[in-house]
Every structure is written in structure tokens, then in C-alpha cells.
N, C-alpha and C positions, 0 to 999 in steps of 0.2 A: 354621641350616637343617639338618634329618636329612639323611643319606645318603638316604633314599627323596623326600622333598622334593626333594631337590637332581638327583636323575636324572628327576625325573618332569619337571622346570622346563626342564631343558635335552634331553629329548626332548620338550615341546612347542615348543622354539626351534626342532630342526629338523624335526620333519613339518610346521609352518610354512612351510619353503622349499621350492617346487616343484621339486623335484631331480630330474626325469624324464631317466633316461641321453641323451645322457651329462653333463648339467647340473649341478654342484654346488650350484648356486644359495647360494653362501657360507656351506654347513655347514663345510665344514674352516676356512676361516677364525676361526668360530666355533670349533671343537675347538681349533684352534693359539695364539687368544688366551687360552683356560684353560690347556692345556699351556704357553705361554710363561710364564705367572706362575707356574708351580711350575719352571722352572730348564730347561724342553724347548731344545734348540735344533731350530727348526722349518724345514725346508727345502721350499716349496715347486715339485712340478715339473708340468710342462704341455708334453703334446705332442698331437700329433694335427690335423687338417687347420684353420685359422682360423675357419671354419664351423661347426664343430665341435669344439672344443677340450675334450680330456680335463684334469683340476686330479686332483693325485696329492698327497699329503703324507707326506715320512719326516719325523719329530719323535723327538729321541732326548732321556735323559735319562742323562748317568753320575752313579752311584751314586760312593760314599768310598770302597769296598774291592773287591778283584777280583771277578770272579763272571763268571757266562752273562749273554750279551744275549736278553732274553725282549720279543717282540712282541706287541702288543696288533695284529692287523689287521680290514681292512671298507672297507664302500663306504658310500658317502653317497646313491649314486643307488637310483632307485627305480623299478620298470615304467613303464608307463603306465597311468591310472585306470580303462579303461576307462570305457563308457558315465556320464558323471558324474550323469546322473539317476536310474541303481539304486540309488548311494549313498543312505543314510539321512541323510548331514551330509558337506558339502563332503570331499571329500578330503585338503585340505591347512587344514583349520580342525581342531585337534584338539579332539575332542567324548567325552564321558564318558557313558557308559551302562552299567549293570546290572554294575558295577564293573571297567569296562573303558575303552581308551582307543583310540576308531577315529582313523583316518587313515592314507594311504598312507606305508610304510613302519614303522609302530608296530611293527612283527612282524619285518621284512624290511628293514635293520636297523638302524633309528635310535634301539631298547630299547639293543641291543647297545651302541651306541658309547657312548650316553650311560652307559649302567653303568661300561663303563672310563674313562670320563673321570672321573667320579668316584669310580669307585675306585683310581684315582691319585692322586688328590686327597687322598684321605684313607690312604692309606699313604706319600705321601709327608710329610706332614705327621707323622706318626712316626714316620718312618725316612727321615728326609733324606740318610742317608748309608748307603744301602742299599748291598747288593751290585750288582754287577755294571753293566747300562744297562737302562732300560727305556725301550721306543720303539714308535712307531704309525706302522703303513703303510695310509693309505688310499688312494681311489681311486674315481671316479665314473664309472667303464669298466667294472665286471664285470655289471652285467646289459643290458650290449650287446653289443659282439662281440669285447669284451676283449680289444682291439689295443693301447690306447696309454693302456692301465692297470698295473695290479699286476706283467704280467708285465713292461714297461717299465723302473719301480722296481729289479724284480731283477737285470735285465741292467745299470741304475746300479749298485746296491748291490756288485755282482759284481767291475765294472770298478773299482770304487772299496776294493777291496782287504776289506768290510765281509764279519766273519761273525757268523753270527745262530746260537742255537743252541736254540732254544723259539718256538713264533708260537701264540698263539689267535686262531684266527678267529671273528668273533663270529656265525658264520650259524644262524638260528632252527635248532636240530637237536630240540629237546625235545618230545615227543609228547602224552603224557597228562599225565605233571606235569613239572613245571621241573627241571631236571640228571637226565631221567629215561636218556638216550640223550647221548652223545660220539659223533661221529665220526671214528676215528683212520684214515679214508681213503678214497677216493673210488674210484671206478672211470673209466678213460679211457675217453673218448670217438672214436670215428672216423668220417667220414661219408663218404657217397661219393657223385658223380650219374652215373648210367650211364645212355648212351644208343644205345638198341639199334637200328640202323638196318634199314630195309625197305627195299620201293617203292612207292609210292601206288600206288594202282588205280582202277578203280570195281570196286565190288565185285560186279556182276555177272559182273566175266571176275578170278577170282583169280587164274587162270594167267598172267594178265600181271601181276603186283603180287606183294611177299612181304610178309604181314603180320606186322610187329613182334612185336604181342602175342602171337601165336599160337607166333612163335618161342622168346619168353623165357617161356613161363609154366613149360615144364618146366625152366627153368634157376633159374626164382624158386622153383617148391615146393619143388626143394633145397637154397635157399640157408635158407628156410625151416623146413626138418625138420635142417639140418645143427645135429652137436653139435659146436661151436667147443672147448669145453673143460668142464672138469668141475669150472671153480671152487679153493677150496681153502676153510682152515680161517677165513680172511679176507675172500672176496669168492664170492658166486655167482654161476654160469658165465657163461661170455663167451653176449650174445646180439643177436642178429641181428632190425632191424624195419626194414620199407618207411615211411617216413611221408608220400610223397605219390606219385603216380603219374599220368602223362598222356599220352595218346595222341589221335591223331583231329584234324578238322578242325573237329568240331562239325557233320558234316552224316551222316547214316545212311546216306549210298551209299557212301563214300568210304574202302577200304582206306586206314589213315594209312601216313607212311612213317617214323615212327620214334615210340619208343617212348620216354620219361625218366623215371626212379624216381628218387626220392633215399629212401637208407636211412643206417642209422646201428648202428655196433656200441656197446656197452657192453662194455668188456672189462676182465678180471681178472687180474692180475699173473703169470695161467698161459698168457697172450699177448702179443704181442708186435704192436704195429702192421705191422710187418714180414711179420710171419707171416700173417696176418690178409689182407693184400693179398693175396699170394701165393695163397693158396687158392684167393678168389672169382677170380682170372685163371684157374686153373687149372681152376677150374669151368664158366667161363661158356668159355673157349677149349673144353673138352669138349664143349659144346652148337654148338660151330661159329657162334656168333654173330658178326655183323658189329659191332664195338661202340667207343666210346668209355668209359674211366673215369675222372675227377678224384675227385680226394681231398682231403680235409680232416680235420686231426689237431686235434682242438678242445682234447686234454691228454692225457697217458699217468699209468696210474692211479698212488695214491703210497698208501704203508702206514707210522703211526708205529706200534711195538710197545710193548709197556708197557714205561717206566723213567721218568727221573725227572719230566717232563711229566706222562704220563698218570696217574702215582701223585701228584702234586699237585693235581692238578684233582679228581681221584678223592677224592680227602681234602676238599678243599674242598665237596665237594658233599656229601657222608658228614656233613660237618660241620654244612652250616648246612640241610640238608634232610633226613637221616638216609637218604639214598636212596642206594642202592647203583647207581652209572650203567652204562650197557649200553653196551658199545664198538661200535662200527657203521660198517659202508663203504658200505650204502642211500641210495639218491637219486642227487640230478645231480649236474654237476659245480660246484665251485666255484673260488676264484682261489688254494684250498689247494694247486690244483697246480701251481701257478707258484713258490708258496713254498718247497715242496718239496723245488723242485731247488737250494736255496742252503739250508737250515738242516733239520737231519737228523731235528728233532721236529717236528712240524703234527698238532694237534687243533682240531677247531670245539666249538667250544656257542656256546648262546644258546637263547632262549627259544620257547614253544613254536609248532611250525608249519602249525597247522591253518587259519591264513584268510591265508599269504603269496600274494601273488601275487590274491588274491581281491579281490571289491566286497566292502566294511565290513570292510577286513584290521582289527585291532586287537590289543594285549596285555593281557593282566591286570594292573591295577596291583597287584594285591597280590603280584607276580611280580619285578618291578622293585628294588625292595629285598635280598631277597632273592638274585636275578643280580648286583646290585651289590657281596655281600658276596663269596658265590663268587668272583668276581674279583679282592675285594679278599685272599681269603685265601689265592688260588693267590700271587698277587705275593708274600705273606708266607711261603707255604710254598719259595718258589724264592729270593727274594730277600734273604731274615734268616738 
């Protein structure tokens, strides 16, 4: 069987499995009984409430001669399908059309795993006694709320004395063509729910009542027009959005008595979570508001710089697609930033990301191959 056969076969084994977070529905099993036949030692782990149980897999493999530990990581899970009657063909029946391959997760990232699975498969088969370790961190937790996933793993791997020194993540990053864009970094996340207290009324006698909204709106247009930072040569500026807001009781007489926004920073390595709090207290204490603020640190951003990660992948991609890749810290977060804080290089690719997350996600099969080889020829370029 080719290398393109053989990852198309075992990415239709798992868009097969309904792996909706945080469910693995037996893809890592599946990856771990390929990985065991080529020499992996495969350690499965699982936490998170009996209910709900998260499935995590470190798989490592030692090479004959010294070298870097280089990760292949991902998740197995997958959104949810939303409405399954917009779909054109079941979600989890993988279906071929106009040389593509729908199903949920095809894109997002069950191309990705199946590419390194097989292209391990086939570097190790000619270099059995490669440098260094090559090993897989996955994890059916990062597109939920990424409690008792990846970053899990790393507080094991930690405790357990392991260093890592290279991870590819395989997250869809490719825009117009396949290894067009790398991402060597994310930007951190921080959220917050602030709740601005009044006094109900009727609102025919305001004077007896303070209204909320009325209070915070000038402390929102500034939070709004404010410049957080000015970015750098790696990430654009830290910024600041509401994404839900609620006030009232639902009836049109009734001054409410308090007000809940939950917003959210994107921030760039020219901030600091730290600093960032600080501000909006100092802000919103200037408006004299009555208030409550919780916080939620969802990842602090991470940056690899070009060396010898980024110039292998770089080459790899130069190689088998002649495309010169664009380094990029664009988009959301991912479980890169968990990796981050235990091995000093993290890069993503993977294929391209124009229907993740979407009804009839799909990838290109003629795409597959291709990603397979990239992969296989970064191992070669780090590992030989």
C-alpha cells in the first residue's frame, strides 16, 4: 500500500469514530496498536470526572543513537456536528466528493494524525535506529475546556523527569495551499466576567434605582478604545472584546440591578496577564463602579524563533511542495500552549483550514500524501 493509500485508510478508520469531546471513541487505541508494531512503548492515561472521562496517549519510540526527543502531538476529538441535516452525508461516514473527503474532523484533525502515523511508519522502517526518541502526545480534551488533557500530560511528563525538545502540532494551519503558513506561536488568552452592580427600580422613579448599564457604559467605551500594546515583530497588539452582555429582567419597566459582560483579551508577549488585570481594576475603580471581577487564564501566549525545528519543517515543505511557508502567530489558541511550557521548540502545521469547525468540514485528498511526506521528511531532517 502507498503512503497516500495508507493515510487516506486510516483517516477513514477514525472520522468513523464519533469522537465528539471529550469522547475518543477508540482512535488512540487504534494509533497505539500501529505505533506498538513499530517498537512505541505506548502509555495510556485518563483522567477527568467517571462521566466524563478524558483518554490521553504519550507513545514514545528510542531511536539506536543520541539525539533530540521530537513529538509528533493532537487530539482525537472533534466539535460537535452541529444540525446533522445540513450535512450533505453523515458526519461520521466518510464520503468522497469532487476530490475531497467530508466528515467531521477530516480537516480538524484526523488528516493530521493519520499523516504521522504514517509517516512513522515509513521512516521508521528505514531508519530503525534513528537518532534520538520519537513520540506522540495525544488527547481528546483540547476542543473542550482542556482540563484533564494535554496540559495534564505535561504536568506527568514534568514530574516524571521527561524532556522533550521539538513538538509538531498537527493543527489545520494551511490557508490557500498545503505548508503555505506555520504557526510558531499563539497569542494568550484571558477572559474575565465582570459584574456591575446597581439597584432595580421601576423605572418610572430612577431616583430610587442605580442603573447598571448606564453606569458602566463609559467605563466599557474605554475599555474599548484603549491601546493595550502595540504588538511586536511577532504577534499583533493585545486586544480587548465583549463577547456577551446581559442586563434586565425581561420586562420594559424595570431598572435591572446589575449588569454581566464576559469579555476576553488576546494578548501578545508585550503583556503580561498580570498587567492586563491591573489596568481594567484601575479602570473600572476610576469609574467608581460597584463591581465584581473573575478571571479566567485560558494559556499565556508562547513564541518558537527560527532554529533548528523551524528550519526542518521549512525545508520539508520547500522540499516536497516548493513553497516557501509563512511563520504566523494568527488565530486561537491551541494545546501548543501547554507544550510550550516543557519543550523550548512548538510549531503547528497541518492541512488546510477553510471548513474546520464547519457543516461538510472536508480535506483534499490530494493533500494527504503530500502532508504525509512533509512529515516524514521533517523526522529525517531532525532525526538522520
Amino acid at each position: 500500500m502507498s503512503a497516500a493509500d495508507a493515510t487516506l485508510s486510516l483517516l477513514e478508520e477514525l472520522i468513523a469514530r464519533p469522537s465528539i469531546t471529550p469522547q475518543d471513541a477508540g482512535c488512540q487505541a487504534l494509533i497505539a496498536s500501529r505505533l506498538t508494531a513499530l517498537g512505541f512503548t505506548c502509555q495510556p492515561l485518563r483522567w477527568g470526572p467517571p462521566e466524563a472521562p478524558v483518554d490521553n496517549l504519550w507513545a514514545v519510540r528510542e531511536g539506536g543513537l543520541p539525539g533530540p526527543t521530537l513529538v509528533f502531538a493532537g487530539h482525537t476529538d472533534v466539535v460537535p456536528t452541529g444540525p446533522r441535516a445540513d450535512w450533505h452525508s453523515d458526519p461520521f461516514v466518510p464520503t468522497y466528493r469532487d476530490g475531497h473527503l467530508f466528515g467531521r474532523g477530516a480537516a480538524d484533525m484526523k488528516s493530521s494524525l493519520a499523516a504521522m502515523v504514517v509517516a512513522s511508519e515509513a521512516f521508521v522502517a528505514l531508519h530503525p535506529e534513528h537518532k534520538g526518541r520519537l513520540a506522540f502526545l495525544l488527547t481528546s480534551d483540547e476542543e473542550g475546556p482542556s482540563i484533564d488533557g494535554t496540559v495534564k500530560v505535561c504536568e506527568w511528563l514534568q514530574a516524571r523527569g521527561e524532556r522533550l525538545d521539538a513538538c509538531i502540532v498537527g493543527e489545520p494551519t494551511s490557508v490557500n495551499q498545503l505548508g503555505d503558513m506555520i504557526k510558531n506561536g499563539r497569542r494568550g488568552s484571558l477572559s474575565g466576567r465582570l459584574s456591575v452592580k446597581g439597584i432595580q427600580g421601576h423605572i418610572a422613579y430612577p431616583h430610587l434605582a442605580r442603573n447598571p448599564v448606564h453606569q458602566a457604559a463609559p467605563a466599557l467605551a474605554e475599555l474599548a478604545a484603549e491601546v493595550w500594546d502595540a504588538g511586536n515583530d511577532h504577534f499583533p497588539p493585545t486586544c480587548w472584546q465583549i463577547s456577551n452582555i446581559h442586563a434586565g429582567t425581561g420586562a420594559t419597566n424595570v431598572i435591572p440591578g446589575e449588569l454581566v459582560i464576559d469579555f476576553n483579551f488576546r494578548f501578545s508577549t508585550e503583556s503580561t496577564p498580570e498587567q492586563l488585570k491591573a489596568r481594567v481594576h484601575t479602570l473600572l475603580d476610576r469609574h467608581a463602579l460597584t463591581y465584581d471581577l473573575a478571571w479566567t487564564l485560558g494559556g499565556r501566549p508562547f513564541l518558537t524563533r527560527p532554529g533548528p525545528l523551524i528550519g526542518a519543517v521549512q525545508d520539508a515543505i520547500r522540499h516536497v511542495t516548493g513553497l516557501e511557508a509563512e511563520l504566523s502567530t494568527t488565530g486561537g489558541t491551541s494545546d501548543g500552549r501547554f507544550i510550550a511550557q516543557i519543550c523550548p521548540e512548538v510549531v503547528e502545521l497541518g492541512p488546510l483550514n477553510a471548513t474546520i469547525h464547519k457543516i461538510d468540514e472536508c480535506c483534499a485528498v490530494a493533500d494527504l500524501a503530500p502532508l504525509t511526506l512533509i512529515y516524514r521528511t521533517t523526522l529525517e531532517n531532525l532525526l538522520t
